[in-house]
N, C-alpha and C positions, 0 to 999 in steps of 0.2 A: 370153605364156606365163608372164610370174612373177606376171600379175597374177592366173591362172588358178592356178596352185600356192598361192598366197597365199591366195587363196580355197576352194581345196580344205583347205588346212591351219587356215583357219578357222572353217571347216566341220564341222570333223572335232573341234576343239576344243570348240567347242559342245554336242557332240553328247555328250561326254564331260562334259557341266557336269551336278557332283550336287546344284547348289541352286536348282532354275530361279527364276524370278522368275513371280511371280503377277501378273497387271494390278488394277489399285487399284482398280478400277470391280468386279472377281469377289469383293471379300474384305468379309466381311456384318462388321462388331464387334457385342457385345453386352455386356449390363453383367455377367452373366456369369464373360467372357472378362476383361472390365477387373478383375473383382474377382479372379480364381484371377491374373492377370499382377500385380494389386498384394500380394498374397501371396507370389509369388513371388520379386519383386524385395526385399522385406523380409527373407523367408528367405535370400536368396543375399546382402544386403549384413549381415546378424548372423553369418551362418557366415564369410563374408570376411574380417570382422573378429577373431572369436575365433581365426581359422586365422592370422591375423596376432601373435596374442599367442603360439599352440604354434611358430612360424616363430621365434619371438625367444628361446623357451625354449631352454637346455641342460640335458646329463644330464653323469654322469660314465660313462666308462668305465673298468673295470679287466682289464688284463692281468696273466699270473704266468709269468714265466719264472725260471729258475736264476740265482742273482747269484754271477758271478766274478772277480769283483773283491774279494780278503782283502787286498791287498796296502796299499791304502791306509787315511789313520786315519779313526777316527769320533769328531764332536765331538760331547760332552755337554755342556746347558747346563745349569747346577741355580743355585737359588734357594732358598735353605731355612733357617728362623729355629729356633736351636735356645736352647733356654729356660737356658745358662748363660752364664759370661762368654767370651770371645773366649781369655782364656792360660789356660781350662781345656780347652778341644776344640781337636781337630786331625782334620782330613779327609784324605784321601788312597786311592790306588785302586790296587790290585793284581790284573793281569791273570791269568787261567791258567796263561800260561805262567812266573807268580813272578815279575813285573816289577812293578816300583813304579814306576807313572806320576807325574812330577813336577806338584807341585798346585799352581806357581805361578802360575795361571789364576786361582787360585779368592784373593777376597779378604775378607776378617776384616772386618765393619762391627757394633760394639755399639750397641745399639738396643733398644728395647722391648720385651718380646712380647706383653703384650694389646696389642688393637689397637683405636684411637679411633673412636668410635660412625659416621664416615664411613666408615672402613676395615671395619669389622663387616658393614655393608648391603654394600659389596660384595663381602667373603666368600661373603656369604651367597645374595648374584647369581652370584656364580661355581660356589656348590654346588649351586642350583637347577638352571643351565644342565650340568651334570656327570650329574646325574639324568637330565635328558630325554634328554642323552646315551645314557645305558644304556638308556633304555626307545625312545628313537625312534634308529636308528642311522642313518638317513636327512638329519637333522641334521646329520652331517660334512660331507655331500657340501655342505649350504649353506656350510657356513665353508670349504670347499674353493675354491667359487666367488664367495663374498664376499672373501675375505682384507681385513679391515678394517685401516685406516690406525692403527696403533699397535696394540702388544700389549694386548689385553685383559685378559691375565692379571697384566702387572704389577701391584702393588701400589702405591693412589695412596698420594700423600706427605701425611702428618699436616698437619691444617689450623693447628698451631700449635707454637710448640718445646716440646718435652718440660722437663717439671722434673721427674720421678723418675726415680729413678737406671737408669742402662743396663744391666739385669740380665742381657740376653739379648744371641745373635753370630746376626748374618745372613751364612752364609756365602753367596758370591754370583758367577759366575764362568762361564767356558767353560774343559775341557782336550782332549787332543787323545789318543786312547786307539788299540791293536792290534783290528780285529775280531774278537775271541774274547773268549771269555765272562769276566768280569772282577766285581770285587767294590769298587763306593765304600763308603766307610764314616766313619762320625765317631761319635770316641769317644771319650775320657778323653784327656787329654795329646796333645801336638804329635808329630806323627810324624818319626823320623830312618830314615836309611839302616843298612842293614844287610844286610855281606855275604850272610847267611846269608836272608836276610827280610825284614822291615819291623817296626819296635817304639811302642811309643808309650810318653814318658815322664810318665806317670800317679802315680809314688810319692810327688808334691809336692802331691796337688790331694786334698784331703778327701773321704772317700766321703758326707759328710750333702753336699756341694755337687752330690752328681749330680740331675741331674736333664734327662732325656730328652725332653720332653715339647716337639713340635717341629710346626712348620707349614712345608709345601712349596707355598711359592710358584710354582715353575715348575720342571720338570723334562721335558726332551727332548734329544734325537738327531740328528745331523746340522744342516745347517742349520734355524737360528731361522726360523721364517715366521711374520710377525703375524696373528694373527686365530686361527690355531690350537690350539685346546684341548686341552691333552692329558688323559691319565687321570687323572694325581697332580695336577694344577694346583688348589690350593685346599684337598689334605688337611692336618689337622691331630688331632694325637694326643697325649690330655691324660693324665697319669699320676703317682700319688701316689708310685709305690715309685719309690727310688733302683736298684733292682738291676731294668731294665727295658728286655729287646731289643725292638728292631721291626726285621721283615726283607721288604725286597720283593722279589719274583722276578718278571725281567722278561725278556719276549721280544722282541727287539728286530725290526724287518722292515722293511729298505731300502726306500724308497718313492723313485719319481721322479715329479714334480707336474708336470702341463702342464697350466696353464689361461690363460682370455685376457688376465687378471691379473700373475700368475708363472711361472715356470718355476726350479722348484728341485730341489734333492736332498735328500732328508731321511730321516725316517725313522719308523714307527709301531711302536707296544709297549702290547700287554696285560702286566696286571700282577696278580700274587696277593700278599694281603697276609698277615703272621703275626704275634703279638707274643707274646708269653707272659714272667714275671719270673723272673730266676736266683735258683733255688735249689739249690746243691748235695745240701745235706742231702736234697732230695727226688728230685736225681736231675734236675734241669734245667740243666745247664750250659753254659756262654757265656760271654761277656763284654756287659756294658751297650753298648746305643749305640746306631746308627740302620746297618743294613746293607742296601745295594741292589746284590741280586745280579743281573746282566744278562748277556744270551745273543743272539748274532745268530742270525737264521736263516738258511738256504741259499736261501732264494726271495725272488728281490724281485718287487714290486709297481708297475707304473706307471699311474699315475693320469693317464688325460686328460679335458679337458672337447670333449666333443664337439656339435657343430650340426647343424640339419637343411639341406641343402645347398640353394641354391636350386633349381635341377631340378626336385628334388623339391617344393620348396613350389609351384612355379610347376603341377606336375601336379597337385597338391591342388586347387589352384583350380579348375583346369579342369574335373576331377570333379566338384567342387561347381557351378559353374556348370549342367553339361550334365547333369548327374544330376539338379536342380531344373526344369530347364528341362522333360526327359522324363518325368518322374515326374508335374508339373504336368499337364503334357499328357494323359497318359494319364489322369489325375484326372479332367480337363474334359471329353475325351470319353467317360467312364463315365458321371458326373453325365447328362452331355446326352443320352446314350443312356437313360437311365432315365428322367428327366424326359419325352423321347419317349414309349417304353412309355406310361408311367404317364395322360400326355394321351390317348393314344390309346385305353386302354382307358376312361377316364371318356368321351372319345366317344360309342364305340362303347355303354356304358352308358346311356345316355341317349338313345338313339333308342329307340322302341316304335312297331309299327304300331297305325293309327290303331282304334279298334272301333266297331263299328254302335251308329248314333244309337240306333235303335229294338230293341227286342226283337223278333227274330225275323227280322231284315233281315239280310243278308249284303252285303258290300262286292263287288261285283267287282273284281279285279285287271288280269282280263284286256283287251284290247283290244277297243271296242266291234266288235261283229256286223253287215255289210254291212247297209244297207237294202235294202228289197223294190227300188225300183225301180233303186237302182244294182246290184243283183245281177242283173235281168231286162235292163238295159244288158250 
């Protein structure tokens, strides 16, 4: 009895087989068929392959929710060579809400400010790659997912020691700031506390010694990440007048980085730039100096690098595979079908009944007419 169930059940299996087996002795080849299968097997192994390079690819993704998080601070990093000596400027940053953030982050180094014909070329690598920025925005997401080993925006070190004089102060630093909107600035004299505000004492420093004329090596928000470009990285702004603001207004927008690289907090900022020269008499008033006005926004941004899952790569193939396979197929039996046709009508073409030798002679077709004596049988 199990042997008979066993047998029914494999019976019944069979029966349900969707790929029967053909015997080897039924199946004709032809060169044909060899030549559409060597086509095809060409096409399925260059699409295999290419679908092997989209499988390895990433994209970014961006989400935007509400950032509720005011509570904690936001570090600025800045970099920036301003074209006088170090005990004539003073920097310092005063928030919205009248707070005078303490700038002992930020450190005084005198130094040069033109800069040696190495340092020049990669100025000028870094203004190029700033350009393509603006015109290709596509661009980030690669330094997103590069993040290269070392800041590229630092500034390399002079290939030899200087012998002219130190004219200029690279100030250079991280502080640690309120997320509201707040104002760094450097200007004339060293800045002191004050109940009332913030002052800078300037009545000791000659007005012919001003001069503004300054390059921002690096300037960003939140955590430092290397390889990332920012907007200001590499500006520089040259100016004859002593009486000479430049103001940038900046948008500041929390960003969180997930890729297979880093995992950071930081932060991204479009920026408009202004400058124009104090003159009272005409009704421009100010004070000289370099001011960068900055504003968080209410939305953060998280940035992830996302993959194509296997699953899915693995169904890619498959389509490719069996979509090559069918399409082939149906190829060969068009072709073969028509090729048919096509023979059979030059056949059929090509036969003609035959015509009398002679003029006047008719062919009989029909079948010969009994003879007399087998008909009188």
């Amino acid at each position: 009895m199990r042997r008979l169930s066993k047998k029914k059940a494999l019976s019944l299996v069979k029966e349900l087989d969707a790929f029967p087996k053909i015997p080897e002795s039924y199946v004709e080849t032809t060169a044909t068929g060899g030549t559409v299968s060597l086509i095809a097997f060409t096409a399925m192994a260059l699409l295999v392959f290419f679908e092997f390079f989209v499988y390895r690819e990433t994209w970014m993704k961006y989400d935007y929710e509400v950032d509720k998080d005011f509570s904690s601070k936001m570090r600025i990093n800045i970099d920036i060579t301003v074209a006088m000596k170090c005990q004539h400027v003073g920097a310092d940053i005063l928030d919205l809400a009248e707070t005078m953030i303490t700038s002992n982050g930020l450190r005084y180094e005198p130094v040069i400010f033109e800069l040696s014909p190495q340092q020049r070329l990669w100025h000028r690598t870094l203004l190029l790659v700033q350009n393509n920025l603006r015109e290709e925005h596509a661009l980030q997401e690669v330094l997103y997912k590069s993040v290269l080993k070392g800041s590229p925006t630092a500034l390399t070190p002079r290939e030899h020691n200087p012998t002219e004089p130190l004219s200029a102060c690279r100030i250079h630093g991280h502080v640690y700031v309120n997320k509201v909107a707040g104002n760094f600035h450097v200007t004339v004299g060293k800045p002191i506390h004050h109940p009332r505000g913030h002052a800078h004492i300037a009545a000791f420093v000659s007005h012919d010694t001003y001069n503004f004329s300054h390059r921002i090596d690096h300037l960003s928000f939140g955590e430092e990440i290397p390889g990332i470009i920012n907007p200001l990285d590499g500006t520089e702004k040259i100016t004859d007048n002593n009486n000479h603001m430049f103001q940038y207004f900046i948008t500041v927008v929390p960003t969180k980085l997930h890729t297979s690289k880093v995992s950071a907090d930081t932060h991204q900022f479009s920026v408009t730039e202004r400058e124009r020269v104090i003159n009272h008499a005409a009704g421009s008033h100010g004070v000289s100096g370099i001011f960068v006005k900055y504003d968080t926004s209410s939305l953060m941004v998280t940035v992830s690098e996302q993959h194509m899952p296997l699953w899915q790569f693995l169904v890619r193939l498959c389509g490719i595979i069996g979509g090559i396979f069918s399409t082939t197929g149906m190829l060969h039996g068009l072709v073969g079908f028509c090729f048919d046709v096509i023979g059979c009508r030059l056949k059929l073409g090509s036969y003609r009944p035959r015509e009398a030798p002679y003029p006047g002679c008719q062919i009989n077709n029909h079948a010969p007419l009994l003879s007399d004596d087998t008909a009188s049988e």
